[in-house]
N, C-alpha and C positions, 0 to 999 in steps of 0.2 A: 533341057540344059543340064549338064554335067558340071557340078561344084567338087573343086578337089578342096578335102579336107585333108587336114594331118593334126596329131598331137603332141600337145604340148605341156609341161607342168607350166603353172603357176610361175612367173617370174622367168618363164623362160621368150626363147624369141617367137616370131608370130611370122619369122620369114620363109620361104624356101614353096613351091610347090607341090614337091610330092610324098606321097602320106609315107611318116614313117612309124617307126615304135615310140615306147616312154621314154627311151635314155635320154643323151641329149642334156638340156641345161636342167632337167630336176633333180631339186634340192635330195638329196639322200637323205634317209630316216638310218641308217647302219648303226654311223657314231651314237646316236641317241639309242639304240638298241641295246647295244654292248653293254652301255655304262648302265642301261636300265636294269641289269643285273644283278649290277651290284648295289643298288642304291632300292630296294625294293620299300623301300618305306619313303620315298620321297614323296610323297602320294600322285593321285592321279593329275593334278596341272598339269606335270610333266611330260605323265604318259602320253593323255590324250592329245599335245601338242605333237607327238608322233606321231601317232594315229593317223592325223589330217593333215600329215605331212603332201599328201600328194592328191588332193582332191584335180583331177584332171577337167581342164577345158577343152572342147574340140574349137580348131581356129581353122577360118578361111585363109583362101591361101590368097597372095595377092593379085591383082590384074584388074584390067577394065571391066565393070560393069554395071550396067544400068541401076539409077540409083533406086526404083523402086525393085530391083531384082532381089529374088531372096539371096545372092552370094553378097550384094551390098547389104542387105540388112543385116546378115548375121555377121559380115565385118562392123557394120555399126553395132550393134549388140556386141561382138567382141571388144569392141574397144571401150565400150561403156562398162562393160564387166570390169576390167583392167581399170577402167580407174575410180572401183568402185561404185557407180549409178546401177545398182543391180534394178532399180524397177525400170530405166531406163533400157536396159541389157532385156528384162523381160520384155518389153512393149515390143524392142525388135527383133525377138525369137517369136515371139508371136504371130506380127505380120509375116514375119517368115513361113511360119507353118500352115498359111491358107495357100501357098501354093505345093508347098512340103508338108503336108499332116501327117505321115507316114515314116516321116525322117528321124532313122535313131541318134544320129547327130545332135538334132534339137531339143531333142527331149532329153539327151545326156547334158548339153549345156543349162536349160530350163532348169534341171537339177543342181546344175553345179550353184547356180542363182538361187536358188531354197537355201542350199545349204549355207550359202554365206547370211543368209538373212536370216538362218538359225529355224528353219519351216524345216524339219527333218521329215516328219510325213510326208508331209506333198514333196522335200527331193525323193524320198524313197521311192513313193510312185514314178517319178518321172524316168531315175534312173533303172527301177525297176523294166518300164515299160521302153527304155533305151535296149535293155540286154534280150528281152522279148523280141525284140521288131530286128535286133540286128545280126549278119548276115555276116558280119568281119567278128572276128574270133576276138583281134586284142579293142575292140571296141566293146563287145559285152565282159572281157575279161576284166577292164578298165571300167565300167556302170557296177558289176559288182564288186568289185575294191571298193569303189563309193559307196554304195548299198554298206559297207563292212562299216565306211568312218559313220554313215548316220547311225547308225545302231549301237555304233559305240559310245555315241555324243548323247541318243537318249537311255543310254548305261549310268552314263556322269550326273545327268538330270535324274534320274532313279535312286541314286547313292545316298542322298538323302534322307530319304522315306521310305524305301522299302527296297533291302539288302537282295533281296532273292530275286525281284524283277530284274536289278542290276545285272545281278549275275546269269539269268535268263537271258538276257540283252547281249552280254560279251558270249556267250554260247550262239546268239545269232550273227556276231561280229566273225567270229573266227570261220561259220558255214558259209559266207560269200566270200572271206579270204581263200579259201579252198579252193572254193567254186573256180574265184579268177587264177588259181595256181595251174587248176586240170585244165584253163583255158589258155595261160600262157603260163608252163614251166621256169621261166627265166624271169619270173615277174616277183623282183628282189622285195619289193615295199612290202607287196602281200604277207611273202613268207619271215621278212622282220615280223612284220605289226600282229601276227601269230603269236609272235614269241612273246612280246609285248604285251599284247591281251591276256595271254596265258598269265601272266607275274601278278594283270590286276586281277583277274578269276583268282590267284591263290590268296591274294590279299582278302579280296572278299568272302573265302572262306575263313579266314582265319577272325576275319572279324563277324562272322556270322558265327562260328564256334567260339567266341568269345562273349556275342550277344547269348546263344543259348547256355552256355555255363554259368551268365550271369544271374537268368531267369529261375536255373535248377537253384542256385542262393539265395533266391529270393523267396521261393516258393514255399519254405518254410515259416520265414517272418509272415510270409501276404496269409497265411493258414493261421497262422496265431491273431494277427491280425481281424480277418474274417470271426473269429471267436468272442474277441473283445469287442466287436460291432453290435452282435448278438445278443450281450449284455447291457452293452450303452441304449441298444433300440429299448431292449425292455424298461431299462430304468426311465428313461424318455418317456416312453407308452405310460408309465405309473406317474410320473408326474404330472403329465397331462389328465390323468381319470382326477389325481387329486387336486389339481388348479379347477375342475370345473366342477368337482365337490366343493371346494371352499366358495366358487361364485356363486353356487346355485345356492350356497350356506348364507350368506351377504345378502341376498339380492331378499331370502324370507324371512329373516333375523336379525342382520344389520350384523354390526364388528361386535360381537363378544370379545371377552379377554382369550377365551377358547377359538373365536376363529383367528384373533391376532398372532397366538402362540401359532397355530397351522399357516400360516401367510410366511412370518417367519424364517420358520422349519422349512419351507417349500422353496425360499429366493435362498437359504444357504445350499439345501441340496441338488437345486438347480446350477449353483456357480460351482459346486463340489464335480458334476455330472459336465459341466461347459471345459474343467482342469482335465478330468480325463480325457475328454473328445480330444483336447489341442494336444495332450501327450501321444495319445494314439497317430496324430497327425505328422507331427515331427517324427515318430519313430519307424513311420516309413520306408521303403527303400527308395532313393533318386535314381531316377534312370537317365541315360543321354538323352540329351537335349532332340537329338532326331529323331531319337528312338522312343516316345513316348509309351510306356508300360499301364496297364491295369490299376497298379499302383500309384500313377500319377494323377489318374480318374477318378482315385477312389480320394485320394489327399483333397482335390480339390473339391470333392462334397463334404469334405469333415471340417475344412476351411469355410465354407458356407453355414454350415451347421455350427459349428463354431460362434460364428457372427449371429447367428438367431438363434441361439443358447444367451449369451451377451447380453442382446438386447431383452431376451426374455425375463434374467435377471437383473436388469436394472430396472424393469418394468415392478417386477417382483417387488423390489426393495422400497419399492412407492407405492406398494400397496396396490398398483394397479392390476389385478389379478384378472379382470375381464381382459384387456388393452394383451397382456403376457400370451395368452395362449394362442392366436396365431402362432407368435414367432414358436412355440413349444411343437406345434404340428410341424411347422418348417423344417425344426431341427430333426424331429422323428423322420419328418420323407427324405431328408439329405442325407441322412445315415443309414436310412436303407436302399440310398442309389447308391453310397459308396458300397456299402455290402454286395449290391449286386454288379456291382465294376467288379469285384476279386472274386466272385462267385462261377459268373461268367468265362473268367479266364481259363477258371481251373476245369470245370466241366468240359471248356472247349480242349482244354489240353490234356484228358483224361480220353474224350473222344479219339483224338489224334492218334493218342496211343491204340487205344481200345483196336482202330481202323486198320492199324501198321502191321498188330497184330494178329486180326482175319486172314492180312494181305500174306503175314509168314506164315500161317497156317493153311492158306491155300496152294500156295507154294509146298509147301512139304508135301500135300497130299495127291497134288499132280506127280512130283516125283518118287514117288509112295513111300515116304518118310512117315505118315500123320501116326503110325504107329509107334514111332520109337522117340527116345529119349534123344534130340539129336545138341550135341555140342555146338554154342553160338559165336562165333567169333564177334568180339565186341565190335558195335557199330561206329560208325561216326559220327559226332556230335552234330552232322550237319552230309544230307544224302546227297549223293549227285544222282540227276535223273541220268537215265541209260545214254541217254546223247552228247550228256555233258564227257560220261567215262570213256564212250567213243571218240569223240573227239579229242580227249587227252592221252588216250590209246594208239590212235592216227598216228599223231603228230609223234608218239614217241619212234615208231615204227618208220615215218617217213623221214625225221631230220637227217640223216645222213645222206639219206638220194636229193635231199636238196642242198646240200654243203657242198654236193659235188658238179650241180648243177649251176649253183650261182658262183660266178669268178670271185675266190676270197673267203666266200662264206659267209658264215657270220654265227656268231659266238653261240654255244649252246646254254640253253637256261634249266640249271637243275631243276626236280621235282621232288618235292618230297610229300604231295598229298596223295 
């Protein structure tokens, strides 16, 4: 049995027979481009709703057919898509595919279902294994556009927590935009949402050279920091040897006026040693709230230590000098996890360096530089891998052969990184 398919965006008609291209009733991303230009700090809400401007359905086309035939199932899965019952839409792409297991059609639409129910892995697979299995050009062109929006959606989901997978993410957004360009030239959405991607890739460098400028400011408080740890532990460590001089003085002696003067001496300079912890604690640097820092690691054991510093001098003031010295070891082990939160850091970012520079050093000496003194042009606060520069290389090199390609155009977006 031969099912004719055709495509259609989102919102458009689901009439007509025979297969054609995208155009037709989908929604343009263009206008949304343009202005994306000038508004670059809108942030990403915006962008990404362009993005997923054109996630495509494949639709059956109308006519009589058996209701368990797969051209009625995947009318029924179509139309259950449309009005949004995406598990309903899956149940009938699936019956579908036991007489179709091979159909890139169904596994493009199985995709479009993931994607709407926010499953980007599994559309990725599916639309993946859509442009694999298919045989029609603007049908794998169309699976990877898709492939471009899931990638991009788990860019948005990354932005959060960790700036570089983001931007890892839109580096693999813009390689299946490509992909479906070299598959259909004329294919307007793709070569927008390039442009598109491109403005958040520069945002997120900028906020990536922003986060690392912040760290190089930091890195002198968190070192001074680290130093006054150093002295808090030890004075810790000595109050603790002398709480359990003065028990073990009590326990053979009893209270002299001599161990009461040391009892004392011991709960003020315990409350004297609890005023520094909380100064050191406050005087911290805050980092963004997404962006949690070494710094925020180490505050929150000196906040702990703090508290059983506290407790240890209220314990003190009562004379209860056995009861005190738990909370006194507490505060010494809390002070030396915050030490080792800003220790950590610095090591690891000493390493980095250390690493970057083997890397230019081996580099020199392939190109037989390792002898000479060679002048460094200053780097960028933030590297792009070779793929990311390729690809912003491309794209500067091909916008004109596609200005001239698409009817109109569409606006060019400066570059300045």
């Amino acid at each position: 049995m031969n099912i004719v398919f055709r495509f259609s965006a989102e919102g458009g008609s689901a009439s007509g027979g025979q297969r054609q291209g995208s155009g037709g009733n989908r929604p343009s991303s263009s206008s949304s481009s343009s202005s994306s230009s000038s508004n670059q700090g809108s942030g990403f809400r915006h962008i990404a709703a362009v993005c997923a401007v054109a996630v495509i359905v494949a639709l059956c086309s109308a006519g009589v057919a058996r209701a368990d035939s797969p051209r009625s199932l995947v009318s029924k899965g179509n139309a259950a898509y449309a009005g949004g019952e995406y598990d309903q839409a899956m149940s009938a792409y699936e019956k579908a595919g036991l007489d179709m297991p091979e159909s890139p059609l169904l596994y493009f639409n199985k995709g479009t279902v993931y994607y709407r129910q926010q499953e980007y892995g599994k559309a990725k697979e599916a639309f993946s294994d859509a442009a694999a299995k298919s045989k029609d050009q603007k049908l794998e062109a169309r699976s990877r556009f898709n492939l471009g929006n899931c990638a991009f959606r788990e860019s948005e989901r990354q932005r959060d927590g960790d700036l570089k997978k983001s931007f890892e993410s839109c580096e693999e957004t813009i390689r299946h935009y490509q992909e479906a360009l070299k598959l259909d030239p004329e294919f307007k959405d793709a070569a927008e949402n390039i442009e598109i991607v491109r403005l958040v890739m520069k945002n997120l460098l900028d906020e990536l050279k922003r986060q690392q400028e912040e760290r190089e400011n930091q890195q002198p408080q968190e070192q001074q920091a680290a130093e006054k740890l150093k002295e808090l532990i030890k004075k810790q460590q000595e109050l603790v040897q002398q709480n359990m001089a003065v028990t073990e003085e009590r326990q053979q002696n009893g209270d002299s006026q001599q161990t009461m003067d040391q009892m004392n001496r011991l709960a003020d300079e315990q409350q004297e040693l609890q005023k520094e912890t909380d100064e050191l604690a406050q005087s911290l640097p805050e980092s963004q709230p997404q962006q949690p820092s070494p710094a925020d690691q180490a505050k929150e054991h000196l906040d702990r230590a703090v508290d059983a510093q506290a407790s240890a001098s209220d314990k003190l003031d009562k004379q209860n000098t056995e009861g005190a010295l738990p909370d006194q070891q507490e505060a010494e082990k809390e002070l030396k996890n915050a030490l080792a939160s800003l220790s950590d850091q610095q090591q690891g970012e000493q390493g980095e360096q250390e690493e970057q520079q083997g890397q230019q050093q081996e580099q020199n000496e392939e190109n037989g530089e390792s002898g000479e003194q060679q002048e460094q042009e200053e780097q960028p606060a933030v590297e792009l891998s070779e793929e990311a520069r390729d690809i912003l290389d491309e794209e500067k090199e091909n916008q004109e052969q596609r200005q001239l390609r698409i009817p109109g155009g569409y606006r060019a977006v400066d570059r300045d990184w």
